[in-house]
MDAnalysis code that builds the backbone (N, CA, C; Angstrom):
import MDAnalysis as mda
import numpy as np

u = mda.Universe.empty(582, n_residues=194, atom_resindex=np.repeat(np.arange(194), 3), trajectory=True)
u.add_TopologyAttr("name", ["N", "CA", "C"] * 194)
u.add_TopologyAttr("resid", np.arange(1, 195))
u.add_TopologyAttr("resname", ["UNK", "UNK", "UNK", "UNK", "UNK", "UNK", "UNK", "UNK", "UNK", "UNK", "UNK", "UNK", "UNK", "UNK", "UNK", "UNK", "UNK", "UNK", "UNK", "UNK", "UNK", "UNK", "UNK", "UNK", "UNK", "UNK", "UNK", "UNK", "UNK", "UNK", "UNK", "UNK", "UNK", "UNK", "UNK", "UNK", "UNK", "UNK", "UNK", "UNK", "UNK", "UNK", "UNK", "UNK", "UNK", "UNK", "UNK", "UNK", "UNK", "UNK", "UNK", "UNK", "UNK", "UNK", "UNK", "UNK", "UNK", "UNK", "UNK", "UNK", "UNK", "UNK", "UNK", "UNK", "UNK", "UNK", "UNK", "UNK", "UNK", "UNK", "UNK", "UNK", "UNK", "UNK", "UNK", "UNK", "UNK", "UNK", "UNK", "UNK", "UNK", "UNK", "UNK", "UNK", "UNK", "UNK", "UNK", "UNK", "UNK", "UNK", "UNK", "UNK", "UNK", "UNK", "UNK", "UNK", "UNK", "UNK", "UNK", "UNK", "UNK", "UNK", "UNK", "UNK", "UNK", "UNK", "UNK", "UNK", "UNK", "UNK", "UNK", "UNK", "UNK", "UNK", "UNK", "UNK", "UNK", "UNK", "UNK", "UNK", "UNK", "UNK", "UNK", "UNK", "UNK", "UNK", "UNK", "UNK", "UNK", "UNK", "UNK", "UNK", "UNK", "UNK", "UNK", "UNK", "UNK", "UNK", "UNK", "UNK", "UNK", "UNK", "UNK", "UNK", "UNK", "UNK", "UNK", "UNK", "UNK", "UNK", "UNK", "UNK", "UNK", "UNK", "UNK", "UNK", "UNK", "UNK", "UNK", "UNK", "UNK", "UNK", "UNK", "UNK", "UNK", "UNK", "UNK", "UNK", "UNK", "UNK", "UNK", "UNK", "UNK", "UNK", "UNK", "UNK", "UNK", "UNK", "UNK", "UNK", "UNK", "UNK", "UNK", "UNK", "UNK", "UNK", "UNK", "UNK", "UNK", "UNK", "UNK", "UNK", "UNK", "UNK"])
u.atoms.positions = np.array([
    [7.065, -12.443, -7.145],
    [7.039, -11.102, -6.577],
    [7.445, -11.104, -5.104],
    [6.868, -11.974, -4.735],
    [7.153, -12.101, -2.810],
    [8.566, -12.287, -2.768],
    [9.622, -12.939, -3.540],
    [10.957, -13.499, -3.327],
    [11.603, -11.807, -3.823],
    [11.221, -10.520, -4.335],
    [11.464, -9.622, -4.565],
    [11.866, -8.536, -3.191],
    [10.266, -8.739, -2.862],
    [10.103, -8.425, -1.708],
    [10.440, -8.799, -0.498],
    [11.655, -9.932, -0.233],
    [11.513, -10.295, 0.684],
    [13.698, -9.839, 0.728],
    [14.085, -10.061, -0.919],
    [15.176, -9.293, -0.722],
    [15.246, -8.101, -0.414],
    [14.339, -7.456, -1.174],
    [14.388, -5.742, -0.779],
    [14.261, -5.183, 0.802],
    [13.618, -6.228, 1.516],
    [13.369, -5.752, 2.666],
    [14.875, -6.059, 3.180],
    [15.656, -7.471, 2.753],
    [16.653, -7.297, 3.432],
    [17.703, -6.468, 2.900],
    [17.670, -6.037, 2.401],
    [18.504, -4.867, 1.589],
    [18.371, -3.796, 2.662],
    [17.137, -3.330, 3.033],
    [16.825, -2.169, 3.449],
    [17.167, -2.372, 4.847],
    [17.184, -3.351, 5.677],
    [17.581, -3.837, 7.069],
    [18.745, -3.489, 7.028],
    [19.614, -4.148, 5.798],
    [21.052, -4.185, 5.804],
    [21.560, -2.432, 5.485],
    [20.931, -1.692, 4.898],
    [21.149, -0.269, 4.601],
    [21.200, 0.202, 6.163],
    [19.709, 0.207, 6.730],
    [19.593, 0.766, 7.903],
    [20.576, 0.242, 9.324],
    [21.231, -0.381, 9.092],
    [21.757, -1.235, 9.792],
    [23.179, -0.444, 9.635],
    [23.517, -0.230, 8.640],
    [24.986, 0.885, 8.072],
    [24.452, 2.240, 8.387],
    [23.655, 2.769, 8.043],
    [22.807, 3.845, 8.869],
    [23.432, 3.995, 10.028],
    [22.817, 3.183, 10.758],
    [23.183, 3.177, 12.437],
    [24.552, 3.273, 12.734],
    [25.407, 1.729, 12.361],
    [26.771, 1.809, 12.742],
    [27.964, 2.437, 12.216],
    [27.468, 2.307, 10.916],
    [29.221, 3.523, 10.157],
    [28.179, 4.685, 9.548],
    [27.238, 5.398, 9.810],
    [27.311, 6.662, 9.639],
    [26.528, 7.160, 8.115],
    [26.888, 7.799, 7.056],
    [25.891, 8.560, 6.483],
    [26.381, 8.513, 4.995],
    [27.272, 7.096, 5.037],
    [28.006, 6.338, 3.696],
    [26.634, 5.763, 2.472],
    [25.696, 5.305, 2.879],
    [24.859, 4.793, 2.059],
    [23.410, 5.233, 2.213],
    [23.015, 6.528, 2.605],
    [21.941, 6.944, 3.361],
    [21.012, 6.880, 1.984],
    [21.869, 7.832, 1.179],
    [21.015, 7.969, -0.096],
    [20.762, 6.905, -0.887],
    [21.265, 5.957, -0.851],
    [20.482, 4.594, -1.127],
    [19.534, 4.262, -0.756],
    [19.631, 4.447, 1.071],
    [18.247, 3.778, 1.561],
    [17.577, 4.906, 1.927],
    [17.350, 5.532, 1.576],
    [15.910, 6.827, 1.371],
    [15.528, 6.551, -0.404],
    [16.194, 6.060, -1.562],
    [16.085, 6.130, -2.607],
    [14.889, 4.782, -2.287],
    [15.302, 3.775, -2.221],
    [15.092, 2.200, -1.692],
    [13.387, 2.540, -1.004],
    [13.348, 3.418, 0.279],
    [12.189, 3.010, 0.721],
    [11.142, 4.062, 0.080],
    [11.765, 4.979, -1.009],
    [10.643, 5.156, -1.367],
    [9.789, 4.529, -2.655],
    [11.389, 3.816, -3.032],
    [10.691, 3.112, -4.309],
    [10.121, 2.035, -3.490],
    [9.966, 1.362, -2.323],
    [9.143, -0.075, -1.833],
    [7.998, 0.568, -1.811],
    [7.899, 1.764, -1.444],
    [6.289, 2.429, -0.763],
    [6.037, 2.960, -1.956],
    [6.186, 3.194, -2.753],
    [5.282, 3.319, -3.987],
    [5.226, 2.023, -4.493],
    [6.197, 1.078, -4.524],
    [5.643, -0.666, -5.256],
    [4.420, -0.824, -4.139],
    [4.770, -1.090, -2.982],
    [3.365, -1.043, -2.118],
    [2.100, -0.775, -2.756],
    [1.932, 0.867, -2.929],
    [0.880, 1.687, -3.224],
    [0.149, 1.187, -4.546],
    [1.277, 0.913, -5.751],
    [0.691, 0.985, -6.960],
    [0.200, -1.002, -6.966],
    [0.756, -1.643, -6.666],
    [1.010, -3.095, -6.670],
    [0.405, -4.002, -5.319],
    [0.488, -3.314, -4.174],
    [0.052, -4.252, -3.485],
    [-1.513, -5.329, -3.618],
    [-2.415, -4.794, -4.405],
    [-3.691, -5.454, -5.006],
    [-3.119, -7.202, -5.215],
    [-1.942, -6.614, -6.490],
    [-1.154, -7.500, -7.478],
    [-0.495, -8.670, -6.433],
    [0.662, -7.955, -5.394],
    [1.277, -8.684, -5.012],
    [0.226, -9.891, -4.085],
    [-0.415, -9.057, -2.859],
    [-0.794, -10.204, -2.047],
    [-1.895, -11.064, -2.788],
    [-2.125, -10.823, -3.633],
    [-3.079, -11.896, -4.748],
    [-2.653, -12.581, -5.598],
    [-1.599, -12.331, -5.699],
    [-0.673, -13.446, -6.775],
    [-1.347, -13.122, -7.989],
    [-1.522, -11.634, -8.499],
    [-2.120, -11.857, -9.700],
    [-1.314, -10.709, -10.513],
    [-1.618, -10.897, -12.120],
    [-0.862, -9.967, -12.697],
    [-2.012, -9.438, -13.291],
    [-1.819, -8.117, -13.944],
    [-3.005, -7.207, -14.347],
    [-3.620, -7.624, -15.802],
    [-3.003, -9.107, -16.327],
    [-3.574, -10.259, -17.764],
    [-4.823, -10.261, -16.674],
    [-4.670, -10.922, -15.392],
    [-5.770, -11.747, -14.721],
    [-6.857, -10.860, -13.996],
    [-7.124, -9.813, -14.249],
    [-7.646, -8.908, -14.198],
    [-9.058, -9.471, -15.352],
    [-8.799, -9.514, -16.670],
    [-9.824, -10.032, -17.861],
    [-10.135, -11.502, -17.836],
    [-9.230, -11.905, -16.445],
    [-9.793, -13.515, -16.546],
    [-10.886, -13.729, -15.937],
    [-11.634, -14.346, -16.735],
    [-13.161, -14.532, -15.524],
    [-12.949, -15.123, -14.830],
    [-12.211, -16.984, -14.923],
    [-11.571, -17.741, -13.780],
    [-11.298, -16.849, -12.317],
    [-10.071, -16.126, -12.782],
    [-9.131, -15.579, -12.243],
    [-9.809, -14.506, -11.041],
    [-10.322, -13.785, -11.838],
    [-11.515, -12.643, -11.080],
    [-12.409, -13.845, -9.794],
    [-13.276, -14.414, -10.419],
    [-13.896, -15.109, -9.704],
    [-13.227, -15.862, -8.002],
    [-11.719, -16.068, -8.258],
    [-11.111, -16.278, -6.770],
    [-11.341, -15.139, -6.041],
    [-11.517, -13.884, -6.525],
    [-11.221, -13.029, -5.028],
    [-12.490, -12.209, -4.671],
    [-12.737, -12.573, -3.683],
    [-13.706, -11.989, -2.682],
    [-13.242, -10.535, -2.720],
    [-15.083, -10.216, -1.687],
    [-14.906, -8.389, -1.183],
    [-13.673, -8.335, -0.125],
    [-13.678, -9.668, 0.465],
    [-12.454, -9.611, 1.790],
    [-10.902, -9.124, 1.366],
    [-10.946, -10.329, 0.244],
    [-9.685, -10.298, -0.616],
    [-9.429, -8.678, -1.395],
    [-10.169, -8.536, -2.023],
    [-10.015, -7.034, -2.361],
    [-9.644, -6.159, -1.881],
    [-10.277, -5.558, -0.571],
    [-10.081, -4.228, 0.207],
    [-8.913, -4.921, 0.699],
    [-8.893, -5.560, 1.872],
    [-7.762, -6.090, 2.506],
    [-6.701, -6.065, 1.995],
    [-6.606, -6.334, 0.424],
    [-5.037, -6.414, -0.098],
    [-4.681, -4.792, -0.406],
    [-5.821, -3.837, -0.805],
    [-5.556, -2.528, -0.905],
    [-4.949, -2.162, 0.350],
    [-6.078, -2.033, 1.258],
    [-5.404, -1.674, 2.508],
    [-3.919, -1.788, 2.980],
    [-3.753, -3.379, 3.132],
    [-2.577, -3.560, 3.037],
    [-1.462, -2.613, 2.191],
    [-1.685, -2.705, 1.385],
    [-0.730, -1.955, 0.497],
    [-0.374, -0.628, 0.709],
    [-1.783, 0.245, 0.647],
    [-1.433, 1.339, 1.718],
    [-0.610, 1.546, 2.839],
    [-1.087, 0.721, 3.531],
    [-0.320, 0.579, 5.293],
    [0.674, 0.673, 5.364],
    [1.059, -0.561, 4.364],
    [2.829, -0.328, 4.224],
    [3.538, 0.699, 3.455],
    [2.881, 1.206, 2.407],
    [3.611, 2.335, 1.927],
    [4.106, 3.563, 2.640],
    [2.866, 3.275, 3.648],
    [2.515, 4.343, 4.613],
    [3.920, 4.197, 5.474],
    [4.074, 2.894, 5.802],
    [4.866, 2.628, 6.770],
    [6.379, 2.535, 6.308],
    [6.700, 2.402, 5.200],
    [7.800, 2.809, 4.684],
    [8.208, 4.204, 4.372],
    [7.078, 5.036, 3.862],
    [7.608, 6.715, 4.427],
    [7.706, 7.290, 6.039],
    [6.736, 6.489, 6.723],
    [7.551, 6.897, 8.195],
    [8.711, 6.509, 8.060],
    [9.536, 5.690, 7.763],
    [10.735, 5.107, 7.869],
    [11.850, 6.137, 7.410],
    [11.358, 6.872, 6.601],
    [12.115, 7.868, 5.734],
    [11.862, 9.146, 6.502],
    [11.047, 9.523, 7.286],
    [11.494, 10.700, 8.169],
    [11.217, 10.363, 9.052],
    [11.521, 9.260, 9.889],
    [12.455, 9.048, 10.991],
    [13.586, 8.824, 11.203],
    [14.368, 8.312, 9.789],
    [15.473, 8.337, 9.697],
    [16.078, 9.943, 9.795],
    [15.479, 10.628, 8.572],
    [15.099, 11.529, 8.114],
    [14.959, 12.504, 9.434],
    [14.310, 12.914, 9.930],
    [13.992, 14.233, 11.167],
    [13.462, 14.467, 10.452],
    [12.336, 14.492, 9.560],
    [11.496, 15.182, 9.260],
    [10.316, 15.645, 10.006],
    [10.082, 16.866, 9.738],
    [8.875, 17.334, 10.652],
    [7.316, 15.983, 10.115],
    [6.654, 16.217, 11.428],
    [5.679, 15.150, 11.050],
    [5.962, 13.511, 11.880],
    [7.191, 13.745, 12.031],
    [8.009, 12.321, 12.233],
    [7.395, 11.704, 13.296],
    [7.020, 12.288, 14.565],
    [6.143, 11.901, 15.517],
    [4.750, 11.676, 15.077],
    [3.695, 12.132, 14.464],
    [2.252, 12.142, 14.166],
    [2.227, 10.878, 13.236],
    [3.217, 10.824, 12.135],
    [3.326, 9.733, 11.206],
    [4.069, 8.188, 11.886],
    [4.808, 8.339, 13.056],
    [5.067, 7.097, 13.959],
    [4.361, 6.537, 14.691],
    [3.283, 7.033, 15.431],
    [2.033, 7.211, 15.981],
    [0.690, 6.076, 14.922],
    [0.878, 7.387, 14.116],
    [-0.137, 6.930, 13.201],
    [-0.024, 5.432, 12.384],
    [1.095, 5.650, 12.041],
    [1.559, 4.358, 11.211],
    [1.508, 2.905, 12.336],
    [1.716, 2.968, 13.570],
    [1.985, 2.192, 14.342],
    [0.308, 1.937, 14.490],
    [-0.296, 2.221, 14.825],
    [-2.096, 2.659, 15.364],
    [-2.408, 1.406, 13.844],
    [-1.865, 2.122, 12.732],
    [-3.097, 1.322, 11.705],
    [-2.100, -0.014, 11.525],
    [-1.018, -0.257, 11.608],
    [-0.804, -1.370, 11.843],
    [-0.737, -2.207, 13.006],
    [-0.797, -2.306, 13.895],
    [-1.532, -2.514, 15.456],
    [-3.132, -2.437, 14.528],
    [-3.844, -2.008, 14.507],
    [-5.050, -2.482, 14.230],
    [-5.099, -3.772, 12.879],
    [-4.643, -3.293, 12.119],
    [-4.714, -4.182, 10.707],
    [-4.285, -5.287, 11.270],
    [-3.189, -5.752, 12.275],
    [-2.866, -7.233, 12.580],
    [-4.053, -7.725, 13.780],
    [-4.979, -7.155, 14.220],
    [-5.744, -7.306, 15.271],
    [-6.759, -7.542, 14.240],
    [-7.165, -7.134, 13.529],
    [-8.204, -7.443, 12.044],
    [-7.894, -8.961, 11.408],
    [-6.951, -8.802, 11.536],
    [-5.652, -10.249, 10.490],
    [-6.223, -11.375, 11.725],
    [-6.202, -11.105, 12.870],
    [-6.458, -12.132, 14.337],
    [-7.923, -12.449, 14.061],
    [-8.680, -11.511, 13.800],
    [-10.013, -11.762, 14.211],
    [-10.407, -12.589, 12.754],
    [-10.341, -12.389, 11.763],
    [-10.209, -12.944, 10.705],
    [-10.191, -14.294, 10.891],
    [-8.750, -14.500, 10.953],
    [-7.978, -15.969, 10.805],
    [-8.989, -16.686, 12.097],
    [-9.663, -16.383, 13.493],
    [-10.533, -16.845, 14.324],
    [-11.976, -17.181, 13.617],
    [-12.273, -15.965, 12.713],
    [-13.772, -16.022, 12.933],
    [-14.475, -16.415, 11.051],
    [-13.429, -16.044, 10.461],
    [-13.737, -16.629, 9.397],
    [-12.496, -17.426, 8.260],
    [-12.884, -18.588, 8.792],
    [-11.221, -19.461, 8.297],
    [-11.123, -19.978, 6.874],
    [-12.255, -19.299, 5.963],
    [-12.287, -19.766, 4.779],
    [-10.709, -18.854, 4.662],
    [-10.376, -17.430, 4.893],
    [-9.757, -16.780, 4.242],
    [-8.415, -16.483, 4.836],
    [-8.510, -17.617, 6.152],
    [-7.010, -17.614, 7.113],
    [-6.166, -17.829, 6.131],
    [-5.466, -18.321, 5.341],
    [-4.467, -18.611, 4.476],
    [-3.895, -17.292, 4.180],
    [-5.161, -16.504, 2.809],
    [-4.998, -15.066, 2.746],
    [-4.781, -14.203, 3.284],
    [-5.192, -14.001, 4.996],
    [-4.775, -13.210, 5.810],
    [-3.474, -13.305, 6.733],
    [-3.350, -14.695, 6.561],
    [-1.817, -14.807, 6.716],
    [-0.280, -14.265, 7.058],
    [-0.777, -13.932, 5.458],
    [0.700, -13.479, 4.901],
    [0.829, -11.797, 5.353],
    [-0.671, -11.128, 5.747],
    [-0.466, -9.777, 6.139],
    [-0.313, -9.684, 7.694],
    [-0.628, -10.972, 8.435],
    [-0.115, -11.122, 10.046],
    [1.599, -10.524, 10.238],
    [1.972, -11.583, 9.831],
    [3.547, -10.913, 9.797],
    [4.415, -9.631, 9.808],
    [3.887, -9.455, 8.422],
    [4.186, -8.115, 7.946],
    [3.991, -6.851, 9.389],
    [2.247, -6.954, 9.198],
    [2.378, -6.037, 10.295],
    [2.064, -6.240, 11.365],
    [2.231, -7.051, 12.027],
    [2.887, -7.510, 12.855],
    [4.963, -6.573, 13.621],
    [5.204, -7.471, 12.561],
    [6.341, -6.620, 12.091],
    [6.678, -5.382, 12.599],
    [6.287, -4.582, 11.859],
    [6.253, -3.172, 11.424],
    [5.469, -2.395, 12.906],
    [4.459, -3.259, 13.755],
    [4.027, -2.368, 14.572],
    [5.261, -2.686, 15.980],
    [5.580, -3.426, 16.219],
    [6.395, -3.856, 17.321],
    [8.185, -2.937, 16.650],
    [8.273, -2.475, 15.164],
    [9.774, -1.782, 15.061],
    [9.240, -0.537, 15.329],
    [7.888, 0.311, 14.461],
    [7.700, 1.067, 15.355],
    [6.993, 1.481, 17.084],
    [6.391, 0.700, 17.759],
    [6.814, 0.493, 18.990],
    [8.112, 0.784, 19.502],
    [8.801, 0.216, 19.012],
    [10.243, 0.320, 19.799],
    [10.963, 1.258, 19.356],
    [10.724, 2.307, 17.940],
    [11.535, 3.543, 18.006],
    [10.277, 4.364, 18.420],
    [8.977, 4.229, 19.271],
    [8.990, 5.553, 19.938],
    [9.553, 5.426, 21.274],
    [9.739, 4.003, 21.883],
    [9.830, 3.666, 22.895],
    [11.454, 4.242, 23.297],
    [12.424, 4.306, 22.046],
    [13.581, 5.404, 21.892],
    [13.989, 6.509, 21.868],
    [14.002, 7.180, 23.229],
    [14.054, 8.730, 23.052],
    [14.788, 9.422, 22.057],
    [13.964, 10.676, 21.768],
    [14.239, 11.278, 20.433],
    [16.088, 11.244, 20.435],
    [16.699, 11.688, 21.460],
    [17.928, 12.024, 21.728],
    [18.539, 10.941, 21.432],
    [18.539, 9.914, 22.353],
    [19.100, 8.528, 22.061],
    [19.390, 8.240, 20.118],
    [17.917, 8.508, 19.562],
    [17.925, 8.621, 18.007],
    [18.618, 9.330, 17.001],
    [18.322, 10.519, 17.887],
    [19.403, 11.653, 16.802],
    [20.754, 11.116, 17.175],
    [21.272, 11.282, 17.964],
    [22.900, 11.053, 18.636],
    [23.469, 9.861, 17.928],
    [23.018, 8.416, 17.492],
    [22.878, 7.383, 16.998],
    [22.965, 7.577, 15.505],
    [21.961, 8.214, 14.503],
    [21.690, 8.618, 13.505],
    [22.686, 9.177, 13.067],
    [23.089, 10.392, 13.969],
    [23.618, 11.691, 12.945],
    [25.151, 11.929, 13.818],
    [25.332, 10.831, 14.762],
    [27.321, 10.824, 15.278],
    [28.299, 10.870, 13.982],
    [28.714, 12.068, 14.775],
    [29.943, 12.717, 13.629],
    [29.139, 14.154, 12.900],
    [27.900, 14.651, 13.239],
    [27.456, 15.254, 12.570],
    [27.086, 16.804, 13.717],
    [27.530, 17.090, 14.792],
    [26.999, 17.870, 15.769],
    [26.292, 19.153, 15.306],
    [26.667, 19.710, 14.373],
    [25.786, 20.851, 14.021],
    [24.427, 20.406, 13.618],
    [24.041, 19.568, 12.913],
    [22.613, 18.619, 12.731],
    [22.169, 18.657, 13.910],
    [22.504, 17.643, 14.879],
    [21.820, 17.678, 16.245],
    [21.380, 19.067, 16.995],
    [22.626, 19.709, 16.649],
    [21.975, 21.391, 17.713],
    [21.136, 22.224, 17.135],
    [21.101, 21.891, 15.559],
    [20.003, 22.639, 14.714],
    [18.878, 21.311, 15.875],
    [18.796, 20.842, 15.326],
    [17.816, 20.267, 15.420],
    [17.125, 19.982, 16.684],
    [17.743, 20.174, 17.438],
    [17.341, 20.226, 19.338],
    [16.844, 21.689, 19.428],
    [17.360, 22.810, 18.836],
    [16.855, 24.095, 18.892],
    [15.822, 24.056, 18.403],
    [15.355, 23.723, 17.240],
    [14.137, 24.072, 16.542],
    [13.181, 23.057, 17.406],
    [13.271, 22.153, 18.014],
    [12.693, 21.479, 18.634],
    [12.523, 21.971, 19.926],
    [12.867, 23.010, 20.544],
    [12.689, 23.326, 21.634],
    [11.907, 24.958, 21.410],
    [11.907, 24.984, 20.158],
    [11.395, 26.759, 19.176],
    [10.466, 26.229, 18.511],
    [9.840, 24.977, 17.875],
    [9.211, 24.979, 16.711],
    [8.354, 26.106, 15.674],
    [8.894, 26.571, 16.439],
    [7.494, 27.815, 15.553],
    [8.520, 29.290, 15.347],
    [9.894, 28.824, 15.544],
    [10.735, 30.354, 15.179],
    [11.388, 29.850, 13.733],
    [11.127, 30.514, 13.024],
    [11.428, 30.266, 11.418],
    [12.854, 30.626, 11.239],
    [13.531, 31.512, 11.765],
    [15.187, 31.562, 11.526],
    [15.655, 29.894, 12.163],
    [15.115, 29.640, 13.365],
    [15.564, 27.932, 13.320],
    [15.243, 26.936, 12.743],
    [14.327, 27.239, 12.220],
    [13.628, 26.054, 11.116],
    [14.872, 26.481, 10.048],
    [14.702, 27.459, 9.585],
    [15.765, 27.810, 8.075],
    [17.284, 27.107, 8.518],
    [18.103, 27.267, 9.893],
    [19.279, 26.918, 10.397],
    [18.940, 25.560, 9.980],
    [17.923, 24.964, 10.735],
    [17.694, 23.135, 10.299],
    [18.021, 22.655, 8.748],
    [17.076, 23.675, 8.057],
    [17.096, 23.401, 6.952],
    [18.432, 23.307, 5.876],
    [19.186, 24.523, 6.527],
    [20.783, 24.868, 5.964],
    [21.273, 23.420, 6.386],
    [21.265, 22.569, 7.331],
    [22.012, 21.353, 8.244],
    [22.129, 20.574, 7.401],
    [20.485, 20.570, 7.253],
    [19.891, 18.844, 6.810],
    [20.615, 19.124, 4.922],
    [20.104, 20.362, 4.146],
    [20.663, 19.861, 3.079],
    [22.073, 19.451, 2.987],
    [23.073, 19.844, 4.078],
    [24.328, 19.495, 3.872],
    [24.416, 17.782, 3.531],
    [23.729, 16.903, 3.560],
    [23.521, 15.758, 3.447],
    [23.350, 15.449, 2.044],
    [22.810, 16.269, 1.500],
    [21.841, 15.755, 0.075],
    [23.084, 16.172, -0.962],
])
């Protein structure tokens, strides 16, 4: 499962990466992509960071390896990142929310790897297990770090070059949020994409 996950992520680097430099050729791939990771996340992450399949669920052996630590922790996890793969999708995205959910997503991963620290210090039966979720978010809090640390402008201009009516919808309603003929203009923009 991990060797799954470890292409998909580079898949999705490599999407976002065409994103950025040639423009709005494969977008719908990688919005398709991160939402199917963040639901494998959601429904699977238990599965994945436990190395277990849902046979080993009825194994008593099997059961018997995982602790209360092991349990929540791998849920959590799983969450986090799902979580953190739909920010990904409306920040690419402009979706409203996009700030509260970059914030947020950054906060619980920044904490979850500060959890992963204190862990791997204070109780080392389960450093191994907590491990593998250092990285990750790890990861994920230092990329988002650095796109809030990217002014919105810098982002859109980057994102959506070649696209100028997007941007001026979208700088208007951002400077109106609350006038609904510019929200609707946004809205006319953005489906031109879909």
């Amino acid at each position: 499962m991990k060797k799954i996950e470890f292409y998909t992520v580079l898949v999705i680097a490599a999407l976002l990466a065409v994103r950025i430099f040639a423009g709005m050729y494969m977008y719908v791939f990688l919005r398709i992509l991160l939402v199917l990771v963040s639901i494998y996340y959601m429904w699977f992450g238990f599965f994945i960071f436990n190395e277990m399949g849902l046979k080993d669920l009825f194994n008593r052996s099997q059961r018997q390896k995982l602790s209360p630590l092991r349990v929540i922790s791998s849920i959590i996890a799983g969450l986090i990142y799902s979580l953190s793969f739909i920010t990904i999708v409306h920040t690419v995205e402009f979706y409203r929310g996009m700030h509260f959910l970059l914030g947020f997503s950054f906060a619980m991963n920044l904490g979850f790897t500060l959890f992963c620290f204190f862990i791997l210090k204070y109780k080392k039966t389960e450093g191994a297990f907590m491990k593998q979720f250092l990285s990750r978010s790890l990861l994920f809090s230092l990329f988002f770090l650095f796109v809030m640390l990217v002014p919105v402008e810098k982002r859109l201009t980057t994102l959506y070059k070649g696209h100028p009516r997007f941007i001026e919808a979208y700088q208007a309603h951002r400077m109106d949020p609350d006038n609904e003929e510019k929200l609707q203009h946004l809205r006319e923009e953005r489906s031109a994409f879909r």
